[in-house]
N, C-alpha and C positions, 0 to 999 in steps of 0.2 A: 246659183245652180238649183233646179226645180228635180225635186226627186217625184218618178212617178210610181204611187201606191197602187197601181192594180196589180191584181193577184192574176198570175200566171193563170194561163188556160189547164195545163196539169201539174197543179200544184203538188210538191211533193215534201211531206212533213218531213221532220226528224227523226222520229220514230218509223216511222216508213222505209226513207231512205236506209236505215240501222237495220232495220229486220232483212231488208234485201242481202245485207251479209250472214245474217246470224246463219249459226249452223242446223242443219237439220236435225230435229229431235227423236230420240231411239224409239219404236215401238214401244207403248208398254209392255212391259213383262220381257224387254229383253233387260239383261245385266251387261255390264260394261266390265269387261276386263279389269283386273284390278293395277294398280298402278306401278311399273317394275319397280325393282328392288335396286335400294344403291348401294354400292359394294367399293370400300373404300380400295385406292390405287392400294398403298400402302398394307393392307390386308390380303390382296391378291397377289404381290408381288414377295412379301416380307423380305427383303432386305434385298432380292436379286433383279436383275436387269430385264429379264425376261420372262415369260412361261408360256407354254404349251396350252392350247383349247382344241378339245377335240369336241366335232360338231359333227356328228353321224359319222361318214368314213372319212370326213376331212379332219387334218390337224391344222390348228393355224398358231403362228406366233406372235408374240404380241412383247412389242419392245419396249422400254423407258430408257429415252435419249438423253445425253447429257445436259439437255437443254430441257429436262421434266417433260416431254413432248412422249404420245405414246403413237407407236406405228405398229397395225397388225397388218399382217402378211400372211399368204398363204403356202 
């Protein structure tokens, strides 16, 4: 089998192709949000099933299932 070495008419490097994903970078002088806070399950709940988030005028609830799984609800 005869491998043919010509280079593509638009050849397209590695690095090239890579930058075509990379993300676009902030203005300078902007800041970037800082990076949320983790808050353990077990701190938020301390020993109960449930509790209460209030979020402007919504409350919402927020459950731990017997299966450790958590469901919030409105």
């Amino acid at each position: 089998m005869q491998l043919n070495n010509e280079s593509p008419a638009n050849p397209v490097t590695p690095d090239a192709h890579a930058a075509s994903f990379a993300r676009p970078r902030p203005a300078t002088g902007v800041q970037r949000p800082a990076a949320p806070e983790t808050i353990a399950a077990d701190h938020l709940f301390r020993g109960r099933q449930e509790v209460l988030i209030a979020h402007g005028d919504e409350t919402y609830r927020l459950r731990l299932t017997r299966n450790g799984k958590l469901i919030l609800t409105k």
